[in-house]
VOGU-3710 file (C-alpha; in Angstrom, 3 decimals, decimal comma):
1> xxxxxxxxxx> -12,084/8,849/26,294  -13,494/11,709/24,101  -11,055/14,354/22,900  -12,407/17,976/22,926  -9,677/19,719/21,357  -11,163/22,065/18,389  -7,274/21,881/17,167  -8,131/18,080/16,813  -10,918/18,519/14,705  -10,069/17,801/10,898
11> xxxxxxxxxx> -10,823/21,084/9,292  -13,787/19,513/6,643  -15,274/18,344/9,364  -16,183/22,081/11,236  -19,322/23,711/9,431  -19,871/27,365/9,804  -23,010/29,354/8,547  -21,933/32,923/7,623  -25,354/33,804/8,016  -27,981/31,653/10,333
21> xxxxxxxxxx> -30,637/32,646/12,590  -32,429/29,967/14,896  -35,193/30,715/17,117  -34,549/34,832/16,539  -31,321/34,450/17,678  -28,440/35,127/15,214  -25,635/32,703/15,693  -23,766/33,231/12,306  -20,426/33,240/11,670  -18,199/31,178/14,594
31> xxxxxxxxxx> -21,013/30,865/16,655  -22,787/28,224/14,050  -20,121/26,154/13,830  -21,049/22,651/14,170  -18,951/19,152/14,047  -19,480/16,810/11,013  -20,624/13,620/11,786  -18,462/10,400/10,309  -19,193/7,264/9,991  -16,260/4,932/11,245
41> xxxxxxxxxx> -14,613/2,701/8,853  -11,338/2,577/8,914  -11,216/0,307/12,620  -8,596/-1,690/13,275  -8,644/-3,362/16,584  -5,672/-5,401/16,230  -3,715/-1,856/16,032  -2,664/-1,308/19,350  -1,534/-4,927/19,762  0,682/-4,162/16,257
51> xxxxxxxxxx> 2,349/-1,447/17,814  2,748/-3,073/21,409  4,897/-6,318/19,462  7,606/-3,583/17,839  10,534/-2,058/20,116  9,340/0,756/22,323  5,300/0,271/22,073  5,257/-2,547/24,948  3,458/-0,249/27,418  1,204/1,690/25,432
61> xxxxxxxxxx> -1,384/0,055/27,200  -0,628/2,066/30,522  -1,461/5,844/29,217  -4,604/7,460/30,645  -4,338/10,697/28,299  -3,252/12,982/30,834  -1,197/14,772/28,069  2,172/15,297/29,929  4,017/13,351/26,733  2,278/16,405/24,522
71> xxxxxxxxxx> 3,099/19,117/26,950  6,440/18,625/27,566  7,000/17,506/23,976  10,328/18,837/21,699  8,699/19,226/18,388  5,183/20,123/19,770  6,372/23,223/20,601  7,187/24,229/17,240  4,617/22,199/15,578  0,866/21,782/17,360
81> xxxxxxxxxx> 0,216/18,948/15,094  2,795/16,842/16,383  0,661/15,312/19,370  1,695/12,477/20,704  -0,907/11,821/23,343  -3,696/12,062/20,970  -1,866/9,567/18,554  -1,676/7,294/21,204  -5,415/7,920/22,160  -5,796/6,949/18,192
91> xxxxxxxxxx> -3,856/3,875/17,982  -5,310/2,319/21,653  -8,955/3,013/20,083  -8,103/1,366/16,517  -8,475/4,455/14,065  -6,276/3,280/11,640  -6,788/5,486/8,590  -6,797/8,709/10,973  -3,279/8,094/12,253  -2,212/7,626/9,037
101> xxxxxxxxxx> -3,475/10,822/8,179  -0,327/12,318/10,669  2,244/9,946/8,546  4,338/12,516/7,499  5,421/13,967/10,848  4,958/10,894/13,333  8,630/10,360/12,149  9,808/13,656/12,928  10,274/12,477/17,232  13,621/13,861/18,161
111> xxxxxxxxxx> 14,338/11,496/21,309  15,023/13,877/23,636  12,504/11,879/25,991  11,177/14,717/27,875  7,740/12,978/27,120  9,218/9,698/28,891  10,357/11,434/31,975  6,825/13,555/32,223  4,842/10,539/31,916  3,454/9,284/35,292
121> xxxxxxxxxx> 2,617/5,811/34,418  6,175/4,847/32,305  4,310/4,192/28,371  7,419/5,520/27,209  5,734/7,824/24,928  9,490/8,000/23,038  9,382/4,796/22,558  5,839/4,822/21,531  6,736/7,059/18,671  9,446/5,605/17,131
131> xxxxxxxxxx> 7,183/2,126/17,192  4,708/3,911/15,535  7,184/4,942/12,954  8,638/1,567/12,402  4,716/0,632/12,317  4,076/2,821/9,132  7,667/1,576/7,610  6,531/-2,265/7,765  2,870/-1,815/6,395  4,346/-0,215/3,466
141> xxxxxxxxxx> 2,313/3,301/4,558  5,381/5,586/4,297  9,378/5,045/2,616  12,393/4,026/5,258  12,955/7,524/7,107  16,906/8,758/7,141  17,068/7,254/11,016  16,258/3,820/10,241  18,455/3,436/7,335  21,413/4,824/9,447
151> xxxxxxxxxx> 20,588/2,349/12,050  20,450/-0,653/9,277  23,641/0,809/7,983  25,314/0,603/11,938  24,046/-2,876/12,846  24,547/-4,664/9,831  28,259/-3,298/9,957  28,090/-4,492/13,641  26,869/-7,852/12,519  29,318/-8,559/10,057
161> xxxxxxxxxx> 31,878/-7,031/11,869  31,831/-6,662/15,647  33,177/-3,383/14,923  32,291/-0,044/14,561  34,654/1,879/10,673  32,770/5,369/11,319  33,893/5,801/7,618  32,466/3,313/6,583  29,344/3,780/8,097  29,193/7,315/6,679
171> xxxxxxxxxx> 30,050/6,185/3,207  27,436/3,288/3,174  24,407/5,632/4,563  25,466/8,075/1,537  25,261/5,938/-0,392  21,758/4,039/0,491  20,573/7,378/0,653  21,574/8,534/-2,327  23,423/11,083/-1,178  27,098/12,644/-2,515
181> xxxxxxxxxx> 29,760/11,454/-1,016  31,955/15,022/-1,101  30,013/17,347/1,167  30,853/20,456/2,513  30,498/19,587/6,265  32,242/15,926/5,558  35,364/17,807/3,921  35,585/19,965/6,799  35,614/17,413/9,370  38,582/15,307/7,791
191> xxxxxxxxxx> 39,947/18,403/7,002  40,508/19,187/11,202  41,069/15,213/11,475  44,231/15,635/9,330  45,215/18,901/11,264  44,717/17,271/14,966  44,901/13,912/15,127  47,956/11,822/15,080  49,969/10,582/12,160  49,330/6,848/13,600
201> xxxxxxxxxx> 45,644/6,960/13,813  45,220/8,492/10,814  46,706/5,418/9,186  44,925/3,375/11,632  41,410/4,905/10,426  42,482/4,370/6,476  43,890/0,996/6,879  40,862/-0,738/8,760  38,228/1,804/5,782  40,198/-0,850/3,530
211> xxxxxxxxxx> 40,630/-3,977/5,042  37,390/-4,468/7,038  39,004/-6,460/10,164  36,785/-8,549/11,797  36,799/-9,658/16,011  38,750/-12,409/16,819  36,522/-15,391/16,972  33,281/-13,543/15,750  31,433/-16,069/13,211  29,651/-18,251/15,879
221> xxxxxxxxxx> 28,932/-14,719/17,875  27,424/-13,563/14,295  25,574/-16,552/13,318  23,866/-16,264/16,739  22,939/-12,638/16,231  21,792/-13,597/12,848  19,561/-16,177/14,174  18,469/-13,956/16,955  17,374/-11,114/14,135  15,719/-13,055/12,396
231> xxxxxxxxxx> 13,309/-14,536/15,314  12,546/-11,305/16,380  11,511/-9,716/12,696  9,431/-13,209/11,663  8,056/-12,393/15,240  7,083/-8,600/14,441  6,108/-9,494/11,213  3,789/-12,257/12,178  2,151/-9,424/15,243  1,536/-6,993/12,576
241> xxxxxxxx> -0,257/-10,110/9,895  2,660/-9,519/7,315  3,798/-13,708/7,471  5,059/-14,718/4,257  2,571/-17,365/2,683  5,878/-19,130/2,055  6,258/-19,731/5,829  2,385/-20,228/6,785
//
């Protein structure tokens, strides 16, 4: 399906003659402008199938472009070149190297899922996006964004675990991220904790920061999980051709 946006049109690729007459007729400035040819080269056809095996792509298939995702999107209305209908037109036609031209704000989905509730045929544009994301992660196109390395942080405390130290998780995501632990907004929050919350949880919240307590009975629940995590990234790994030789 062609797209006829002009906003979709990479700017080198519009050519306008300040001064051209054809035929008599003087069609200079806008009126000239004419779209580039290109030659494709950059076509992956496996790409839609790589973002269908990661969480959230499954239905990409389904979308017929009718641009409800875009229309009712979040960040689109502050940003008109965060378009997720015509990123999904990109990936379910294989242009590779032209979604990875938007790399640095595919990311930038908020999950507020207005898109999924506008779409009419359930893709799950929200999901779409953040599979996308997690797409450009894997193949190396683009560092771990801030969201993914929270949600590493969470479930590998929940593996280990079965249980959710917020402090904990805070400290560890500061510190993968390389960020200071004292911040002004962190300081204030403890600083209300100590003011409102009880004596006894207070305690509660330091002693378990120290001791790490576990569920009762959790290794055979975490060497399942383990096992489980592991099938599913050899599996996503294998869908998007990154197997390790080691395992062919």
């Amino acid at each position: 399906m062609p797209i006829h946006e002009k906003s979709l049109i990479r700017p080198e690729n519009l050519h306008v003659h300040e001064e051209l007459e054809i035929d008599g007729v003087d069609v200079s400035g806008h009126w000239s402008t004419f779209i580039g040819s290109r030659v494709v080269t950059d076509y992956n056809e496996d790409l839609e199938e790589e973002i269908a095996a990661l969480p959230g792509g499954e239905h990409i298939h389904r979308c017929w472009q009718c641009g409800s995702c875009t229309n009712s999107c979040t960040v689109y209305a502050v940003n008109e070149d965060f378009n997720p209908r015509y990123w999904i037109y990109l990936i379910r036609i294989g242009m590779e190297e032209e979604l990875l031209r938007d790399g640095d704000i595919i990311w930038q989905c908020v999950s507020c899922n207005k898109c999924t509730y506008a779409c009419p045929r359930d893709v799950a544009p929200e999901g779409v996006m953040k599979a996308t994301a997690h797409w450009l992660e894997l193949k190396g196109h683009r560092p771990k964004s801030p969201s993914i390395l929270f949600d590493e942080v969470f479930s590998e405390q929940v593996f280990a675990t079965g249980k959710i130290e917020e402090g904990r998780i805070v400290r560890d995501f500061f510190r993968r991220t390389s960020q200071p632990l004292v911040q002004e907004w962190l300081v204030e929050m403890v600083r209300r904790m100590v003011r409102h919350l009880p004596l006894k949880q207070l305690m509660t919240m330091g002693w378990f920061t120290i001791l790490r307590p576990r569920t009762r009975g959790w290794g055979r629940a975490r060497a399942a999980i383990a096992e489980h995590v592991a099938e599913e990234e050899a599996r996503r790994r294998a869908a998007l051709g990154l197997v390790d030789k080691a395992t062919e």
